[in-house]
C-alpha positions as CSV (number, residue, x, y, z in Angstrom):
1,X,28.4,-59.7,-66.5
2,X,27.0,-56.4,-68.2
3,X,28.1,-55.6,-71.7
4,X,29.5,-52.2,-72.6
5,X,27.5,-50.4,-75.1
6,X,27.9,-47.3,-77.0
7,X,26.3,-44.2,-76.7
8,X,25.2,-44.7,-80.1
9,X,23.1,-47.6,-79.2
10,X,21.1,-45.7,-77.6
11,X,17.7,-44.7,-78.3
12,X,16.5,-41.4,-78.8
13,X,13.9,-42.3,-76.0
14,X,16.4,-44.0,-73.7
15,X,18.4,-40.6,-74.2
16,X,15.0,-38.8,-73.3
17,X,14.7,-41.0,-70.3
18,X,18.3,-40.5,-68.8
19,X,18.1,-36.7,-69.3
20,X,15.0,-37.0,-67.1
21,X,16.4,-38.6,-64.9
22,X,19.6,-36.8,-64.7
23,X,17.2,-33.1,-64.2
24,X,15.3,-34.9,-61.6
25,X,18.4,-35.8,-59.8
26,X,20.0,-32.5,-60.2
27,X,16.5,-30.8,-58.9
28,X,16.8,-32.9,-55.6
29,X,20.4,-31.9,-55.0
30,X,19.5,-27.8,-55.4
31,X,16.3,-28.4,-53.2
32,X,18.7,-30.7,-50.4
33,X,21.2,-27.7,-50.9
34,X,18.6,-24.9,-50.5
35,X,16.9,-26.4,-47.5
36,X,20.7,-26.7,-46.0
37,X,21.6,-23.5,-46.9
38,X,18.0,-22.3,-45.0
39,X,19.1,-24.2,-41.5
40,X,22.6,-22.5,-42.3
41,X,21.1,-19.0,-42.6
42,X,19.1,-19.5,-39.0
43,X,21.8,-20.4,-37.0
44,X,23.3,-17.2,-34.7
45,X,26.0,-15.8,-37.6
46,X,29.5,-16.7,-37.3
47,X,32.4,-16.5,-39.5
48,X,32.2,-20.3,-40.2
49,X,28.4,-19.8,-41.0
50,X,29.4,-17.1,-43.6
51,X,31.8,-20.2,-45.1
52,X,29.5,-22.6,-45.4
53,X,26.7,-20.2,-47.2
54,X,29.3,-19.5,-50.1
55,X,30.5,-22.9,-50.5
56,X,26.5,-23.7,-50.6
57,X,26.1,-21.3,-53.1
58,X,28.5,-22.2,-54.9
59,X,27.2,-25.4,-55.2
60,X,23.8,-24.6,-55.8
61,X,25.5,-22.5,-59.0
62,X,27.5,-25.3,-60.0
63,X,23.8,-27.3,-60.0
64,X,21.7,-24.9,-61.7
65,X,24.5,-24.5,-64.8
66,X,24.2,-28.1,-64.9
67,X,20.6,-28.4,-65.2
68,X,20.6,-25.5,-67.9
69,X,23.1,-27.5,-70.0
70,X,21.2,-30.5,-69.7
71,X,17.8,-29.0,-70.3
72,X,19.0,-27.8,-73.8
73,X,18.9,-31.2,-74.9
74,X,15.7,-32.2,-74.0
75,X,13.0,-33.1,-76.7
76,X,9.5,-31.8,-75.5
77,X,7.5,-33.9,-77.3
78,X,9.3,-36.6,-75.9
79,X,10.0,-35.6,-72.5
80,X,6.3,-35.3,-72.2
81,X,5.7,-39.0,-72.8
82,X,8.1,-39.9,-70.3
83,X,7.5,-41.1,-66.8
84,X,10.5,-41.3,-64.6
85,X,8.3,-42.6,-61.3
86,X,9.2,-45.7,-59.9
87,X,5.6,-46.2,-58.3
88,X,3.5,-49.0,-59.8
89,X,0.7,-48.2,-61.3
């Protein structure tokens, strides 16, 4: 069983960390999103086709507002230090 802890447990690295990982995440979704919205866009054009580009875009809106709140809160000089790969060394 996991214990419960509060946000003000948390270390100003840890916080570092999780905002990287939450940008990261956020990056993927636009970039999944764009490349949908790019096999959308080469289909022959249709009135559903129209539908799915705006609800894509609005998406991709929703996303980048997202990432710009986030990124306010990011330390440089930490988020430098950080590595968010999972590789091994």
């Amino acid at each position: 069983m996991t214990t419960k802890k509060a946000q003000a447990e948390m270390s100003s690295g840890d916080f570092q960390r999780l905002l990287q990982i939450a940008l990261s995440d956020l990056r993927i979704r636009r970039t999944l999103l764009e490349n949908h919205m790019a096999d959308v866009q080469a289909e022959p054009r249709s009135l559903e086709q129209d539908d799915e580009i705006d609800r894509t875009e609005q998406q991709i809106q929703r996303i980048a507002a997202d990432y710009r709140h986030y990124q306010t809160f990011v330390d440089e000089a930490i988020a430098k230090t950080i590595d968010v790969s999972y590789e091994q060394p």
